[in-house]
C-alpha positions as CSV (number, residue, x, y, z in Angstrom):
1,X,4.7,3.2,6.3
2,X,2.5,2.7,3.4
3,X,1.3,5.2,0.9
4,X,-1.9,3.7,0.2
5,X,-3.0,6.2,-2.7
6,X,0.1,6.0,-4.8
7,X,-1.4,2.2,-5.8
8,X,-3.0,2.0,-8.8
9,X,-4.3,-1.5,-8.2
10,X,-4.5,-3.9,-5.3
11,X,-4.5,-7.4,-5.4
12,X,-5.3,-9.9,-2.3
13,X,-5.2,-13.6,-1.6
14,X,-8.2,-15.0,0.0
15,X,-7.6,-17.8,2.6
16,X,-5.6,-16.0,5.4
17,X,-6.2,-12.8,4.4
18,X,-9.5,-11.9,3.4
19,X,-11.1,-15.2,5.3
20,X,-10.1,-17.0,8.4
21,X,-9.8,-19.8,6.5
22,X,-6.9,-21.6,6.6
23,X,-7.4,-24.6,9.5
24,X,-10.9,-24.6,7.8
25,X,-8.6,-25.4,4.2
26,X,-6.9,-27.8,6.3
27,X,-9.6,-29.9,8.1
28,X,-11.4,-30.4,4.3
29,X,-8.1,-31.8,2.5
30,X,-7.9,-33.9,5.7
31,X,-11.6,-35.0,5.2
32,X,-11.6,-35.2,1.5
33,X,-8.8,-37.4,1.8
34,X,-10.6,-39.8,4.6
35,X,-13.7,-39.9,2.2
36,X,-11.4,-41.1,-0.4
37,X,-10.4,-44.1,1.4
38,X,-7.0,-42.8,3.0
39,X,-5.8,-44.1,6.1
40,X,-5.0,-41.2,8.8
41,X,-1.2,-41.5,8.0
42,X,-2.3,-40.5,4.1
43,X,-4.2,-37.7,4.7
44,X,-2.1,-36.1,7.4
45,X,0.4,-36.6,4.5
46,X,-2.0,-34.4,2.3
47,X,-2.4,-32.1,4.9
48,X,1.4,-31.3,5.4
49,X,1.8,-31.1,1.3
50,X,-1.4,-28.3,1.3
51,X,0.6,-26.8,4.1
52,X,4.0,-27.0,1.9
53,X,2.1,-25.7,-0.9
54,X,0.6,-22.6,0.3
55,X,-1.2,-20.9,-2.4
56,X,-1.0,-23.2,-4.8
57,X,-3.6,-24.9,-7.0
58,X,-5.8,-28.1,-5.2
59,X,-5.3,-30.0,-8.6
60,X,-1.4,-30.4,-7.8
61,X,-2.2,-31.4,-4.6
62,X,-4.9,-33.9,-5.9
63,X,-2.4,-34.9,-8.4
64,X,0.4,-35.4,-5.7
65,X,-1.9,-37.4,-3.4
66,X,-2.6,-40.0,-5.8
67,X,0.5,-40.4,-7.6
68,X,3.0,-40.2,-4.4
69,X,1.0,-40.5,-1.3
70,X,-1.4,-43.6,-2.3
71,X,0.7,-44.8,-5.1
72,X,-2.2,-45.3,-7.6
73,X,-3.1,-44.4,-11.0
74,X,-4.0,-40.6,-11.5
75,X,-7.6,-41.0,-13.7
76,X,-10.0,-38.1,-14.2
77,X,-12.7,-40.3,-12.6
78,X,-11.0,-40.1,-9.1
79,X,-9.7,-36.1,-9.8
80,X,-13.6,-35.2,-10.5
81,X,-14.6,-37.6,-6.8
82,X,-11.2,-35.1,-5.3
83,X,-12.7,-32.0,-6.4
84,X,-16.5,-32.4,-6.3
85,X,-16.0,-34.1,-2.5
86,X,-13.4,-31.0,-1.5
87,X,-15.7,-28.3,-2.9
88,X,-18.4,-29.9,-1.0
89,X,-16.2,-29.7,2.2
90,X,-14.5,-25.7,1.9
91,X,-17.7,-24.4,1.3
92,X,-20.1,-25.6,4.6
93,X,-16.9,-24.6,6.3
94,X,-16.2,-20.8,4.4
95,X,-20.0,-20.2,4.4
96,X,-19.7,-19.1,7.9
97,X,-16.1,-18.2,8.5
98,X,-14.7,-14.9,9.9
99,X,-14.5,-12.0,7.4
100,X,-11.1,-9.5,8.3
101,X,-12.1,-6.7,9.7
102,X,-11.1,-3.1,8.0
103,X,-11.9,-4.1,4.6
104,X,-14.7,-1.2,3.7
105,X,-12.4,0.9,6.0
106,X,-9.7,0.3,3.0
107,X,-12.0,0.3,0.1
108,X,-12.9,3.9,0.9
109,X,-9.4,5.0,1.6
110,X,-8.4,3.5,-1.9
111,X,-11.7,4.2,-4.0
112,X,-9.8,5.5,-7.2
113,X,-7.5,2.0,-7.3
114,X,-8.9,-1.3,-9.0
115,X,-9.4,-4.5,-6.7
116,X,-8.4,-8.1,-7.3
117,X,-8.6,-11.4,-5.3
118,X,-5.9,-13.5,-7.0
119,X,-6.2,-17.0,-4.9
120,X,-5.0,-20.9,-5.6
121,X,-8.7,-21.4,-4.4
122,X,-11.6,-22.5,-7.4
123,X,-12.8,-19.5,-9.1
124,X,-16.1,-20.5,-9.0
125,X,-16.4,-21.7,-5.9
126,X,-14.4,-18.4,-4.7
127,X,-17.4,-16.5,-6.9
128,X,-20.0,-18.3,-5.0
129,X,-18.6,-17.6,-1.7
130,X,-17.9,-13.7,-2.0
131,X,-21.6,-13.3,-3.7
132,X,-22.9,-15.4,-0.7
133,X,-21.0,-13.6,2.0
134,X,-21.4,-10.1,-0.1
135,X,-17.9,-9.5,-0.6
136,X,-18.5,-9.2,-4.2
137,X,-18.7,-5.6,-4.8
138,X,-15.6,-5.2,-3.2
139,X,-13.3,-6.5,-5.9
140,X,-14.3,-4.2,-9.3
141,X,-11.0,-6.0,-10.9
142,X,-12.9,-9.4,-10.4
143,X,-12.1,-12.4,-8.5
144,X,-9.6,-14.8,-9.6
145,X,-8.4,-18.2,-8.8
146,X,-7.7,-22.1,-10.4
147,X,-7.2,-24.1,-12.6
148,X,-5.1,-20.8,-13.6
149,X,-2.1,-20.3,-11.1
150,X,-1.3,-17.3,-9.7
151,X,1.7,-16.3,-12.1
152,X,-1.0,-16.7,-15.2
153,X,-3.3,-14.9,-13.9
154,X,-0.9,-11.7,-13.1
155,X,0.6,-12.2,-16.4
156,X,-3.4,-11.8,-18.3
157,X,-4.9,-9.4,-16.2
158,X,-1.7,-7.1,-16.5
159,X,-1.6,-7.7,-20.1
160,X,-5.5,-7.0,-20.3
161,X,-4.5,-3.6,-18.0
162,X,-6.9,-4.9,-15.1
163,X,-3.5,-4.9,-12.8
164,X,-2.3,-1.7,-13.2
165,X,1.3,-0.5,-11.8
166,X,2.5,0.3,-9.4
167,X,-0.1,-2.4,-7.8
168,X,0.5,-4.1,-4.2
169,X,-0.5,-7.7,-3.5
170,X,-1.2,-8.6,-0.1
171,X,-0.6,-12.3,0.8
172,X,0.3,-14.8,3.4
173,X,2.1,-17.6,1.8
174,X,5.5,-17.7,0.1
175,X,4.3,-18.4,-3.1
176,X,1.7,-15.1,-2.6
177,X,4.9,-13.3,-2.4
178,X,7.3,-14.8,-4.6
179,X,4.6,-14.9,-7.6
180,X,3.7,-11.2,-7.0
181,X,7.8,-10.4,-7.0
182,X,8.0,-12.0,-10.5
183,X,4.6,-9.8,-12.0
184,X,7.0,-6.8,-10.3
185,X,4.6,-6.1,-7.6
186,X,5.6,-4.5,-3.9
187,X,3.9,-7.1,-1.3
188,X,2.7,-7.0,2.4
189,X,2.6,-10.2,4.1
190,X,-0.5,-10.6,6.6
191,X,0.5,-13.0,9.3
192,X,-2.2,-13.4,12.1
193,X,-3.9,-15.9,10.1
194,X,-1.3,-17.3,7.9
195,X,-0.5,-21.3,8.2
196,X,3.1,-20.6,6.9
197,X,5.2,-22.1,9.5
198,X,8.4,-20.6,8.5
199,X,7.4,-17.2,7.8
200,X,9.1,-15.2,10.3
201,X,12.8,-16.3,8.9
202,X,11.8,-16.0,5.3
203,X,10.1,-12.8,5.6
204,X,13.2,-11.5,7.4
205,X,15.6,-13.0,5.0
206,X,13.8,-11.3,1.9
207,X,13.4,-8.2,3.7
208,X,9.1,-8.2,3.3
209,X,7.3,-5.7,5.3
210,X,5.0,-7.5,7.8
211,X,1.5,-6.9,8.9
212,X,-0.5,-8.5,11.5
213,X,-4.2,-8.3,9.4
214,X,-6.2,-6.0,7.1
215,X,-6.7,-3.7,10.2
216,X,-3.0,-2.9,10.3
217,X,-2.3,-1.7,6.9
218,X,-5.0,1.4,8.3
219,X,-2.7,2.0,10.9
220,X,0.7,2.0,9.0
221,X,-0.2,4.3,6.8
222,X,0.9,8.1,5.5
């Protein structure tokens, strides 16, 4: 059972938590990478890195894809085509995208804490989305994503008092959880939407508590 009022700030990942968004993550590196040139072979191979990687930064993966998957030269000219063509292809696809349900429910419940989203999304693109799909107001600790990681970002905004202890972050990758263990966060991992395919025996083997969606963390509550 969670205590929701003893947290001073919360702090959420976007894609699989806030945003059914996942497979959509999935289908544009797949795309981007077709665009690109890459054979099926290369992109699935791009696809099962992202998946590897959940949470972390597009520019590693862009990186990664060019230097190990198509053995080429890594030049900005070809990162800016990555980026620019990847942006283009998450946001038709996140622009209509389902929204978890229960989050005004938990903004009232926790009106005196301070809201984050801390993602390995853009930032501006993340902006953009949350204005369009008026998810904004929300988040009065801001909205935060790359080139910054997620173990920078903790480490300013807690430094800058934005992320105020004890704080919760509430993720669905490994790297959701093992960043907000090393800013000294607790963490709840959301798993109905979550493309983690291994998250049932490293959940259990680090002892994380377990939630199905946003909906659930109304429900466990006391």
């Amino acid at each position: 059972m969670l205590n929701l009022e003893q947290y001073h700030t919360w702090v959420f990942d976007c894609d699989g938590v806030i945003l059914n968004s996942n497979h959509l993550k999935i289908e544009a590196y797949y795309a981007t990478a077709k665009n690109f040139g890459a054979n099926d072979q290369q992109a699935q191979a791009l696809v099962d890195y992202h998946i590897k990687l959940g949470g972390i930064s597009r520019f590693v993966k862009f990186e990664y894809f060019l230097k190990q998957i198509l053995k080429q030269p890594f030049t900005q000219d070809d990162v800016d085509f990555l980026l620019q063509d990847f942006g283009r292809e998450v946001r038709k696809r996140l622009a209509s995208c389902e929204i978890a349900s229960g989050l005004q429910a938990l903004r009232e419940k926790t009106a005196a804490s301070n809201w984050l989203v801390i993602s390995g999304g853009d930032q501006e693109e993340l902006r953009a989305i949350f204005a369009e799909r008026k998810l904004s107001s929300l988040f009065d600790g801001g909205i935060f994503g790359s080139p910054d990681n997620k173990d920078e970002i903790m480490a300013r905004e807690t430094g800058r008092e934005n992320i105020r202890r004890p704080a919760i972050f509430i993720g669905d990758s490994r790297y959701d959880h093992e960043s907000s263990s090393r800013a000294g966060l607790d963490f709840v991992f959301l798993h109905k939407w979550t493309d983690f395919p291994g998250w049932q025996a490293y959940c259990a083997s680090q002892d994380i508590a377990t939630l199905p969606d946003i909906n659930a963390l109304l429900t466990h509550t006391c």
